[in-house]
C-alpha beads as a LAMMPS data file, in Angstrom:
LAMMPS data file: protein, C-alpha beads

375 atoms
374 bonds

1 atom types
1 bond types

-500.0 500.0 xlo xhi
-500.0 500.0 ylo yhi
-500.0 500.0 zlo zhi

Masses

1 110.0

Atoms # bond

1 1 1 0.000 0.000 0.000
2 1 1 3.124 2.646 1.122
3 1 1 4.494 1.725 -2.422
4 1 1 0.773 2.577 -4.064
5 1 1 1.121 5.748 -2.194
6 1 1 4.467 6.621 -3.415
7 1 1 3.508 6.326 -6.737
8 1 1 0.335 7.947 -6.542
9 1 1 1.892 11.001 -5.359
10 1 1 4.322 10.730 -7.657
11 1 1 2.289 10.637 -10.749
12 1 1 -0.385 13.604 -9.178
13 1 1 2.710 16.125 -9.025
14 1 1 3.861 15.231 -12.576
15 1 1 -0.291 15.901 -13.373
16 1 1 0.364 19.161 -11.318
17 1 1 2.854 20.408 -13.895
18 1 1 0.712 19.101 -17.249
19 1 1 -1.965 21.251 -15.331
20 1 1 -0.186 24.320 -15.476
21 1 1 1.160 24.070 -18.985
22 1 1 -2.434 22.840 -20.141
23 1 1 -3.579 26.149 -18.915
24 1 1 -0.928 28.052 -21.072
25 1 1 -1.933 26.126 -24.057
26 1 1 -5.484 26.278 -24.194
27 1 1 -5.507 29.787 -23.397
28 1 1 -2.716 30.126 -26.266
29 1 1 -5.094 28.305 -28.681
30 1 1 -7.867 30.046 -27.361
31 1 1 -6.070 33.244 -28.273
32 1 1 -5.086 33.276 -31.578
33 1 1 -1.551 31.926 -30.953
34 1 1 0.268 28.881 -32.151
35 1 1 1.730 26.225 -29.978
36 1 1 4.808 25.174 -31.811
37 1 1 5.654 22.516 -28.524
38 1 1 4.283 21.040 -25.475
39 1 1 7.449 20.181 -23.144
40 1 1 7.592 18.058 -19.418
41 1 1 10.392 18.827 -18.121
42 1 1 13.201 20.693 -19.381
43 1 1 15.946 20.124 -22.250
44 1 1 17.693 18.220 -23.216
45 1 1 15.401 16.103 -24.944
46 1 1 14.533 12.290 -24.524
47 1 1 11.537 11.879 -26.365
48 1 1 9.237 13.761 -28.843
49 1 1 6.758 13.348 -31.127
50 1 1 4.706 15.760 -33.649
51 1 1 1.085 16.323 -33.394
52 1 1 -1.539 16.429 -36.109
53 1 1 -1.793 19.999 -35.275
54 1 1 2.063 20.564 -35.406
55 1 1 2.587 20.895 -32.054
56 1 1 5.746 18.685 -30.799
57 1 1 4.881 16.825 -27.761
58 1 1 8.410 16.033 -25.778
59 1 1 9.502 14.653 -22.860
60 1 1 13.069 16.357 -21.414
61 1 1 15.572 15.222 -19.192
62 1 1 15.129 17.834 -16.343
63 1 1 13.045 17.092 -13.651
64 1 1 12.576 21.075 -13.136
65 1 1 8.647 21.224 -14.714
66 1 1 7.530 21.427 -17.881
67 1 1 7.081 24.328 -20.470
68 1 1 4.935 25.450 -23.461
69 1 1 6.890 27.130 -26.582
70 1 1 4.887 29.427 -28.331
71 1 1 5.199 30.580 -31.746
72 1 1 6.977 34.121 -31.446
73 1 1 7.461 34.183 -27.681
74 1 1 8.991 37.575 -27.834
75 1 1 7.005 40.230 -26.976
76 1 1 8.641 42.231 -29.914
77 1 1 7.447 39.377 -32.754
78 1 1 4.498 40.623 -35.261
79 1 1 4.297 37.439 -37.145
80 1 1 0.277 36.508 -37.346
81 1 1 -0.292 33.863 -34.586
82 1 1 2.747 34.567 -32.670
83 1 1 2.502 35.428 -28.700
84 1 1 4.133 38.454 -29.752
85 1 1 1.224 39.734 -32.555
86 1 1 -1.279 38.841 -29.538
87 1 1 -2.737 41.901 -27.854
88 1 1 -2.335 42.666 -24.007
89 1 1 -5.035 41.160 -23.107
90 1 1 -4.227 37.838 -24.389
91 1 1 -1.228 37.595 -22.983
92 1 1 -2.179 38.136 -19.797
93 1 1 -4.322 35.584 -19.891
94 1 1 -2.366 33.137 -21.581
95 1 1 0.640 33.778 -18.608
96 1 1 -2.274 33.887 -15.676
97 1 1 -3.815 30.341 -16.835
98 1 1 -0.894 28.166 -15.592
99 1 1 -1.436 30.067 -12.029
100 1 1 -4.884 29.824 -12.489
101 1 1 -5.303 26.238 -13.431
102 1 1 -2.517 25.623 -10.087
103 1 1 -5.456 27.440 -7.903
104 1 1 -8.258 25.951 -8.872
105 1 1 -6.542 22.141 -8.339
106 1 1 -5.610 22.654 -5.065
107 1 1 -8.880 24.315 -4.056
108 1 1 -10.429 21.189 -5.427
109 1 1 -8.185 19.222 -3.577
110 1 1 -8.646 21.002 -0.808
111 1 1 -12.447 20.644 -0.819
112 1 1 -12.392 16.485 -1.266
113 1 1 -10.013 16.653 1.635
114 1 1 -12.387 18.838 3.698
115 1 1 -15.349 15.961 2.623
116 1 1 -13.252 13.170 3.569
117 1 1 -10.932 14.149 6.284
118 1 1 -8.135 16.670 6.605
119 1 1 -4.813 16.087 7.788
120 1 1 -3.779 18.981 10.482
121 1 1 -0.306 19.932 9.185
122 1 1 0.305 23.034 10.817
123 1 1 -0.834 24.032 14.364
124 1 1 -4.461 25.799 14.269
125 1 1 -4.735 24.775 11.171
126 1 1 -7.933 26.627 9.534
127 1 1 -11.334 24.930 10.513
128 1 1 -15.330 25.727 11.154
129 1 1 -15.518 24.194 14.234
130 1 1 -19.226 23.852 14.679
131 1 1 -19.036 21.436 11.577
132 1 1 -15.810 19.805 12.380
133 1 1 -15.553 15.786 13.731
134 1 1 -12.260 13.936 14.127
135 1 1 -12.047 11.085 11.615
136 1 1 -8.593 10.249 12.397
137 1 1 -6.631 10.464 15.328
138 1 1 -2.958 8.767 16.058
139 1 1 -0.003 9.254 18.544
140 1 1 3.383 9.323 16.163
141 1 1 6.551 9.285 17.492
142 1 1 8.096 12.355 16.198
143 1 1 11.261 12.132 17.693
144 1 1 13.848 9.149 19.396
145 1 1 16.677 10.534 22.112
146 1 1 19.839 8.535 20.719
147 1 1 20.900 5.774 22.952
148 1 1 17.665 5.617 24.657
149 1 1 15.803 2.520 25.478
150 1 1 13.363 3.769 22.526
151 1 1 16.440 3.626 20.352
152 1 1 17.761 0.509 21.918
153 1 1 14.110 -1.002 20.756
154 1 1 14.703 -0.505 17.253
155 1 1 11.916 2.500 17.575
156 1 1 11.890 5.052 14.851
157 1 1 9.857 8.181 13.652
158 1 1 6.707 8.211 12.509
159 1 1 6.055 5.120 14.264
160 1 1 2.241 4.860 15.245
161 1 1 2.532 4.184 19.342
162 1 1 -0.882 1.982 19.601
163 1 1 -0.602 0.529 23.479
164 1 1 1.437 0.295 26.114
165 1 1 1.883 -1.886 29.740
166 1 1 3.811 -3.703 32.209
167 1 1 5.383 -6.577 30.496
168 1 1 2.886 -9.641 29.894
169 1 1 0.266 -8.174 31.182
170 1 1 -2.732 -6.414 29.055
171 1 1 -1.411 -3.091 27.276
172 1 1 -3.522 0.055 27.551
173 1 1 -4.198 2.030 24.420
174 1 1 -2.609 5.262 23.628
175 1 1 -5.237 7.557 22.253
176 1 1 -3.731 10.733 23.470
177 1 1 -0.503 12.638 23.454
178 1 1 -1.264 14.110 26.800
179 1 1 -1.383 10.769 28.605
180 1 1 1.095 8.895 27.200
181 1 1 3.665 10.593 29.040
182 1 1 1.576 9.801 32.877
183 1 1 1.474 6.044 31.603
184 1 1 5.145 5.842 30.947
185 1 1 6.150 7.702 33.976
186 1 1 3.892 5.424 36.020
187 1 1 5.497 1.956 35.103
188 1 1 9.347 3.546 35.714
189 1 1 12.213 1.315 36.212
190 1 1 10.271 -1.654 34.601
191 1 1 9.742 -3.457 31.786
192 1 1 7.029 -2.614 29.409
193 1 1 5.329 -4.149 26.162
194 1 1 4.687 -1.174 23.784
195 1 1 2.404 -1.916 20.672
196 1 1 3.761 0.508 17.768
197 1 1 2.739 0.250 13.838
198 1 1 5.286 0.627 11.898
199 1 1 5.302 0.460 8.035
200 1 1 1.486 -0.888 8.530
201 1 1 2.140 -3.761 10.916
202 1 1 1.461 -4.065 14.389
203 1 1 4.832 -4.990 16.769
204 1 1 5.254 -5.797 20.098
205 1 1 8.898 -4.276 21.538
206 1 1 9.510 -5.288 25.085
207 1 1 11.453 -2.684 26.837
208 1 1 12.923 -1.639 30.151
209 1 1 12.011 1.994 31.247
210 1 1 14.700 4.413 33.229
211 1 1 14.313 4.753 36.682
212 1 1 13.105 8.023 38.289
213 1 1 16.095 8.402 39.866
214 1 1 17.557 8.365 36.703
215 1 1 15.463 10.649 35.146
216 1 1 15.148 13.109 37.566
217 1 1 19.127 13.364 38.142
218 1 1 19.419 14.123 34.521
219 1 1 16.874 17.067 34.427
220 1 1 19.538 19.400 35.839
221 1 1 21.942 18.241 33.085
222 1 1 22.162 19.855 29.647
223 1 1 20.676 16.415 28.707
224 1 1 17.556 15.692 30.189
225 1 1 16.357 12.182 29.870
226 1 1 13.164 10.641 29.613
227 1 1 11.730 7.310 30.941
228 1 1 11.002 5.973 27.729
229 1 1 13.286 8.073 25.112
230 1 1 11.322 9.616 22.777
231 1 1 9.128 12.330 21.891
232 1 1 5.268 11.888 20.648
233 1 1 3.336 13.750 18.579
234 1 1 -0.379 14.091 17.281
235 1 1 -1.350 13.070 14.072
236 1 1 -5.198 14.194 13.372
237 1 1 -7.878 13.979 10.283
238 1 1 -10.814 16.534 10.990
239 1 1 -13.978 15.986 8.305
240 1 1 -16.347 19.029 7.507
241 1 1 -19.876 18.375 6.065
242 1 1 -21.671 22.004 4.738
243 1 1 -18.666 23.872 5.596
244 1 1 -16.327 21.949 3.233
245 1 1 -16.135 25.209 0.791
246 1 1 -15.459 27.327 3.487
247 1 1 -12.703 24.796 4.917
248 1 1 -10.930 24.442 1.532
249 1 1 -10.752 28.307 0.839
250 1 1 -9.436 29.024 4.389
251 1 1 -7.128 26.555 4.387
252 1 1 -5.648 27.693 0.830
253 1 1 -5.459 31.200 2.632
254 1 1 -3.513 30.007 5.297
255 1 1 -1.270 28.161 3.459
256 1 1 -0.356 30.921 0.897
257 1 1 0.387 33.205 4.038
258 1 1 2.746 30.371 5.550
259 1 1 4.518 30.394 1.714
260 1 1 4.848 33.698 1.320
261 1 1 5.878 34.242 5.324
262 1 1 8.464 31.103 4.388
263 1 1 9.406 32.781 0.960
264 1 1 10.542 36.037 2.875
265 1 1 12.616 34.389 5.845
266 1 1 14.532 32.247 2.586
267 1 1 15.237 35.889 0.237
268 1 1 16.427 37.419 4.045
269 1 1 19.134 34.645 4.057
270 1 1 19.800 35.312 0.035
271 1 1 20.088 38.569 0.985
272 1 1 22.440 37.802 4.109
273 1 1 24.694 36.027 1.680
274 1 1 23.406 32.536 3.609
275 1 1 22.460 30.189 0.187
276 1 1 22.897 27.473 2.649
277 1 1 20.136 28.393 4.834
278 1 1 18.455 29.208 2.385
279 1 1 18.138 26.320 0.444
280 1 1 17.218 24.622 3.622
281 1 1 14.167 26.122 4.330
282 1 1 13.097 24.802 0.949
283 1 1 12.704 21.204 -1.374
284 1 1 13.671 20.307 -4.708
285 1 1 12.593 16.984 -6.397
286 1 1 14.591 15.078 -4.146
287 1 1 12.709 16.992 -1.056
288 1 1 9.465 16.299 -2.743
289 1 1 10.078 12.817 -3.225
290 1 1 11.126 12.205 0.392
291 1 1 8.112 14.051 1.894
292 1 1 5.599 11.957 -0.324
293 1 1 7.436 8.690 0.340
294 1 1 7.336 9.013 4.385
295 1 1 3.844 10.521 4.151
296 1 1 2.587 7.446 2.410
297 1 1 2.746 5.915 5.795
298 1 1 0.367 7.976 7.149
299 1 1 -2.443 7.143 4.646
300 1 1 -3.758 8.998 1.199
301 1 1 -5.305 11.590 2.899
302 1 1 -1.636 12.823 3.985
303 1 1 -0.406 12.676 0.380
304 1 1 -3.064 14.428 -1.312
305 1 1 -2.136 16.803 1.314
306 1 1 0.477 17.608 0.288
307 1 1 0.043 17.503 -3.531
308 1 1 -2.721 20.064 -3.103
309 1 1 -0.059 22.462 -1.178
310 1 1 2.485 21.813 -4.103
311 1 1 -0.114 22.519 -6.488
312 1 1 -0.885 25.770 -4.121
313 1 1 3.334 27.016 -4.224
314 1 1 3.374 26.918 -7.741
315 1 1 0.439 28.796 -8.378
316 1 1 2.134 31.477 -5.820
317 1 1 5.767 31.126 -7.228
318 1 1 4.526 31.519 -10.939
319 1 1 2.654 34.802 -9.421
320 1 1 5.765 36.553 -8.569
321 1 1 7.844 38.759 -10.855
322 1 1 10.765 36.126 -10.725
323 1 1 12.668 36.174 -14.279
324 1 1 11.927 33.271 -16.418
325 1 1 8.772 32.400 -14.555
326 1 1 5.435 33.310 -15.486
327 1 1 4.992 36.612 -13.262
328 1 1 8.000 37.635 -14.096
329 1 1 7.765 37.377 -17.900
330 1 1 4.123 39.230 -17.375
331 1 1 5.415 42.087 -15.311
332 1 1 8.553 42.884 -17.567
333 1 1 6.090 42.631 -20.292
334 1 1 3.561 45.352 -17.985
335 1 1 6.707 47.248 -17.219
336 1 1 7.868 48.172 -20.546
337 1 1 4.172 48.792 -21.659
338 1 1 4.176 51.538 -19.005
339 1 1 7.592 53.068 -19.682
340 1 1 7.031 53.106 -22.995
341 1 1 9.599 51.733 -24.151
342 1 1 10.973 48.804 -26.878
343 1 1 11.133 45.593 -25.162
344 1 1 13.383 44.292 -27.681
345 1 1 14.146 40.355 -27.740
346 1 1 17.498 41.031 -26.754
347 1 1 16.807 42.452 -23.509
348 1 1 14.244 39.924 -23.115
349 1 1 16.388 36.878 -23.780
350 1 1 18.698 38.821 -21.123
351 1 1 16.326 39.225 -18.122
352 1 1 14.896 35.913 -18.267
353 1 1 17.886 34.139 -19.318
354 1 1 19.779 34.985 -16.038
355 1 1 16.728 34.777 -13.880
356 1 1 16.763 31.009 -15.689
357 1 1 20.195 30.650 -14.791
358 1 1 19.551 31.809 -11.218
359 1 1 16.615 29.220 -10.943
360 1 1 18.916 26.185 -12.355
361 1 1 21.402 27.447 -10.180
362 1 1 19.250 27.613 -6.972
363 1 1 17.970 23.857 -8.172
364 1 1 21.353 22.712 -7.817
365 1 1 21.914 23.966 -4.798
366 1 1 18.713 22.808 -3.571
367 1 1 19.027 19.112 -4.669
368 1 1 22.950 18.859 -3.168
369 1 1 21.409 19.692 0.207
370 1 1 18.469 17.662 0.093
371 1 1 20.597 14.782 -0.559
372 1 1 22.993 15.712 2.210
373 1 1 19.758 16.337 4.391
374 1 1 17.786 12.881 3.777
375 1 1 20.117 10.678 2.488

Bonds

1 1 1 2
2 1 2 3
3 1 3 4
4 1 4 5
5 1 5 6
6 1 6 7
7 1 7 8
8 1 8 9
9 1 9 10
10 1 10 11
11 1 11 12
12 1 12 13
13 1 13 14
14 1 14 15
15 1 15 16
16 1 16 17
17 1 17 18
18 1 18 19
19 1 19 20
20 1 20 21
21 1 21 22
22 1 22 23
23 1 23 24
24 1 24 25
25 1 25 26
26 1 26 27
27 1 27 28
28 1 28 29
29 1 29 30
30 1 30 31
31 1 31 32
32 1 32 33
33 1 33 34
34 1 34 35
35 1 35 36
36 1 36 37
37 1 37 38
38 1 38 39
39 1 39 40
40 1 40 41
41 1 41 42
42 1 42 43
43 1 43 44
44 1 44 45
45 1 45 46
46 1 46 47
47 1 47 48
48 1 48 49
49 1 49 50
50 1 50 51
51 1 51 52
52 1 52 53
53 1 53 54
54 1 54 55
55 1 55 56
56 1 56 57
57 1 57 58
58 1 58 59
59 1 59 60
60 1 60 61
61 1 61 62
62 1 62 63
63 1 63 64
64 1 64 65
65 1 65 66
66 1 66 67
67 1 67 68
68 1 68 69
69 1 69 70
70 1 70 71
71 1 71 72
72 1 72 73
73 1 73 74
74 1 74 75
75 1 75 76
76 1 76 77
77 1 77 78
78 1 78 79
79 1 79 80
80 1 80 81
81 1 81 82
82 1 82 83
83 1 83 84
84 1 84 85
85 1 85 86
86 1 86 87
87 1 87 88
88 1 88 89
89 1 89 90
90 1 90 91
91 1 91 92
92 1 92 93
93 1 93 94
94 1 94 95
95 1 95 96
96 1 96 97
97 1 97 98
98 1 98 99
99 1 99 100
100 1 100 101
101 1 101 102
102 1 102 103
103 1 103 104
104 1 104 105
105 1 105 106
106 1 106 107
107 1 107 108
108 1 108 109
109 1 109 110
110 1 110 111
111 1 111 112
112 1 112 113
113 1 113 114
114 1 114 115
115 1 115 116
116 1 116 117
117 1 117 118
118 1 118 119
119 1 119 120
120 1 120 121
121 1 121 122
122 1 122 123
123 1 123 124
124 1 124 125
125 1 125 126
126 1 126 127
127 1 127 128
128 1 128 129
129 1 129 130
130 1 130 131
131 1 131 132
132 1 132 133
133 1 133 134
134 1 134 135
135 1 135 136
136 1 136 137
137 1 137 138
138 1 138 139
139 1 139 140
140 1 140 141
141 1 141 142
142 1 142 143
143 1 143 144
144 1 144 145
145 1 145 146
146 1 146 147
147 1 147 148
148 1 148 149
149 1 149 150
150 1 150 151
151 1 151 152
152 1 152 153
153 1 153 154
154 1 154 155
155 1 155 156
156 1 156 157
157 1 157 158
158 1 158 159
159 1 159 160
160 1 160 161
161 1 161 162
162 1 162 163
163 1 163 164
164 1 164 165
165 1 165 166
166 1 166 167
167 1 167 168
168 1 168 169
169 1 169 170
170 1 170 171
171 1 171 172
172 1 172 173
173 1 173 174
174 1 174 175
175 1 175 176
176 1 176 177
177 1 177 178
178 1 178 179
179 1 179 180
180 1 180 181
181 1 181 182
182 1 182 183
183 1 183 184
184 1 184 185
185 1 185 186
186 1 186 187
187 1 187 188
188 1 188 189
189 1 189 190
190 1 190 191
191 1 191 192
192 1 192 193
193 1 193 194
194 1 194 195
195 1 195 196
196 1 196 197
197 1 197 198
198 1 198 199
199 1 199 200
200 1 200 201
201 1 201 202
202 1 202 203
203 1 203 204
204 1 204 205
205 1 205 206
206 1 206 207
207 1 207 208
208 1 208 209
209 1 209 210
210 1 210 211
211 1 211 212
212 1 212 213
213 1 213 214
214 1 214 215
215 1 215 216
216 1 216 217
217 1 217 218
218 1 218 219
219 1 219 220
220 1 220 221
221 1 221 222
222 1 222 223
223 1 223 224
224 1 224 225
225 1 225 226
226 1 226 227
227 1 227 228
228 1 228 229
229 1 229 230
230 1 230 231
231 1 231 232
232 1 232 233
233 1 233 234
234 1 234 235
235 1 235 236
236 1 236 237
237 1 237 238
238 1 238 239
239 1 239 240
240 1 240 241
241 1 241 242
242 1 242 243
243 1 243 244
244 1 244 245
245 1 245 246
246 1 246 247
247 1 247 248
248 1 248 249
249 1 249 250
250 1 250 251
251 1 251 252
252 1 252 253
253 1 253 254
254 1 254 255
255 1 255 256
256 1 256 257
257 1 257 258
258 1 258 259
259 1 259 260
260 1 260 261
261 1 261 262
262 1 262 263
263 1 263 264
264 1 264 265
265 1 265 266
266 1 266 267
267 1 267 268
268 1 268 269
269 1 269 270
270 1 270 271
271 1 271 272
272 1 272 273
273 1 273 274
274 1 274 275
275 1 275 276
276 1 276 277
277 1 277 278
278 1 278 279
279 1 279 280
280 1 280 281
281 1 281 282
282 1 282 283
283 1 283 284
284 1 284 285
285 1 285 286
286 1 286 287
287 1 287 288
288 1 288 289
289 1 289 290
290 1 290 291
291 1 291 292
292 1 292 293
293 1 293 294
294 1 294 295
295 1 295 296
296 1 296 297
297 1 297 298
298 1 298 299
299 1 299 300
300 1 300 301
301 1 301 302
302 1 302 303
303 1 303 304
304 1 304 305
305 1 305 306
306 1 306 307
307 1 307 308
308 1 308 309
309 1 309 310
310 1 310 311
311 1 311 312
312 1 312 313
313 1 313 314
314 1 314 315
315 1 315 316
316 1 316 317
317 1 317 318
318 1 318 319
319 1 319 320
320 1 320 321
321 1 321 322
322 1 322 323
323 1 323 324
324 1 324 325
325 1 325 326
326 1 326 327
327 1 327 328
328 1 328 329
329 1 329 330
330 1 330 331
331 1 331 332
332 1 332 333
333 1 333 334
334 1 334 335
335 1 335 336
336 1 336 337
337 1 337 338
338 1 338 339
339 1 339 340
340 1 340 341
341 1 341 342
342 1 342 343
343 1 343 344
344 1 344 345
345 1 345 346
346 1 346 347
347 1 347 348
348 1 348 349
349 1 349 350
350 1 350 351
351 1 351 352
352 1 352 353
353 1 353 354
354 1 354 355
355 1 355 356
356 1 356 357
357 1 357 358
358 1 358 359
359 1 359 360
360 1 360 361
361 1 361 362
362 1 362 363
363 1 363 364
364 1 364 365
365 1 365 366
366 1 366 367
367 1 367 368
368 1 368 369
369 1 369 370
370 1 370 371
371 1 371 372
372 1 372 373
373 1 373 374
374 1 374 375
């Protein structure tokens, strides 16, 4: 099932990019303008074929999206059906529809999430709480002290901690973070059965707890101990009935105000001359792949998640006036409209060929330290 899951989100954030170039191109066609290729991915190229229509249909090497080439993609071309010939108008709305088609699939994602039950990812996460019932609810571990009897046990993160009790005797279940702390502390110095689920199957670990004395002497260390090692948190699906709408649009909200608040805190370290940190606080491919894989564990709900938030960030990174990407071809476009002035395809090719070179740049970066990070 994990594996299902893996691939599954795999093959919805490949959709999520055919989504956003499916926008460009029916607005293109729906405009007057010629699509001379339909790309996933970028160059170089493995595979291609040509359309009835013309069009060349390709599949590239580079993991980094996918693209739509337009006939006369400078805004200084005047050959009928070019981008270029187009009026204003059109090209806005060919550049929005990518951002536009983003939107609208995570809303909807969103919205089948709120119907069937909604992973809380971040803390207050947006809800109508008259019309919101826990489907789900699970104690994880989210973190193992090295060297602890938790470690010892083979115990990892993410594991689902089901019950717990004195050795041989009848384990009580763990339905609460809150608790599972007073149940640990109360069987101390002895040895316990603890019921965890991990990968999908039920284990039994039998293991021996610290002492209080042991505990409490380390609390005044720079090392505190606990009696069982580790560190538990909640895992919870809420469901929404009538206020599903509601739930999906807040929730989009809130998310695009935790990108954008992320988005500043990564340019501040750009700006500090920190690419490291920087490139931390964000994922590449490698990131994504990672984050889909170990959220498989915790169910489909988790992973459509989290596609629906991808789908979400690149509806708000093709918004902004970044070189190369779709706001950013738009506002140089806007910008030389109101200062009047020639935007010639030289200084075009310019902007958004370093801004490109930036972004492949940044990708690099991005994928050495995800590999360093999770590998």
């Amino acid at each position: 099932m994990g594996l299902l899951l893996i691939v599954l989100g795999l093959v919805l954030f490949v959709c999520l990019v055919l989504v956003h170039e499916y926008g460009h191109y029916k607005a293109a066609r729906r405009n007057g303008v010629e699509v001379e290729e339909f790309g996933l991915g970028f160059p170089p190229k493995v595979w291609g074929k040509r359309q009835k229509s013309g069009m060349l249909l390709s599949l590239n090497l580079l993991p980094l999206g996918g693209f739509v080439r337009l006939k006369g993609e400078h805004d200084a071309d005047n050959e009928p059906g070019s981008y270029g010939a187009a009026p204003l108008s059109a090209k806005v709305k060919i550049m929005s529809a990518g951002v536009i088609m983003n939107l609208l699939t995570a809303l909807i994602m969103f919205l089948l999430l709120a119907w069937i039950g909604m992973p809380q990812l971040v803390e207050n996460q947006f809800t109508v709480a008259s019309d919101s019932s826990v489907a789900k609810q699970q104690v994880l571990v989210g973190y193992v002290e090295p060297d602890s009897p938790a470690a010892k046990a083979g115990i990892e993160q993410r594991d689902v901690l089901v019950a717990v009790g004195p050795s041989g005797q009848e384990a009580q279940p763990i339905t609460d973070i809150n608790t599972f702390p007073e149940l640990t502390q109360g069987l101390a110095g002895q040895t316990i059965d603890l019921v965890i689920e991990h990968n999908g199957e039920k284990v039994t670990k039998t293991i021996q707890l610290r002492s209080i004395d042991e505990v409490e002497a380390s609390q005044a260390t720079d090392q505190p101990k606990g009696y069982l090692g580790l560190a538990p948190t909640e895992y919870v699906v809420k469901r929404s009935t009538w206020s599903a709408p509601i739930v999906a649009v807040g929730t989009a909200g809130q998310f695009t105000w935790l990108t954008l608040k992320g988005l500043g805190s990564v340019v501040t370290s750009i700006f500090r001359g920190d690419t490291t940190t920087a490139a931390a606080q964000v994922s590449g491919p490698v990131g994504i792949f990672v984050l889909i894989k170990d959220g498989s564990l915790l169910g489909i709900q988790f992973v459509l998640l989290i596609v629906a938030v991808i789908s979400l960030t690149l509806a708000i990174m093709n918004s902004l006036p970044i070189p190369a990407l779709d706001g950013g071809r738009l506002f140089v476009t806007l910008l030389f409209r109101a200062l009047k002035k020639p935007l010639t395809p030289k200084i075009e090719d310019t902007i958004h060929g370093i801004g490109f070179a930036l972004l492949i740049g940044l990708f690099v970066l991005i994928t050495v330290v995800d590999v360093r990070r999770f590998f």
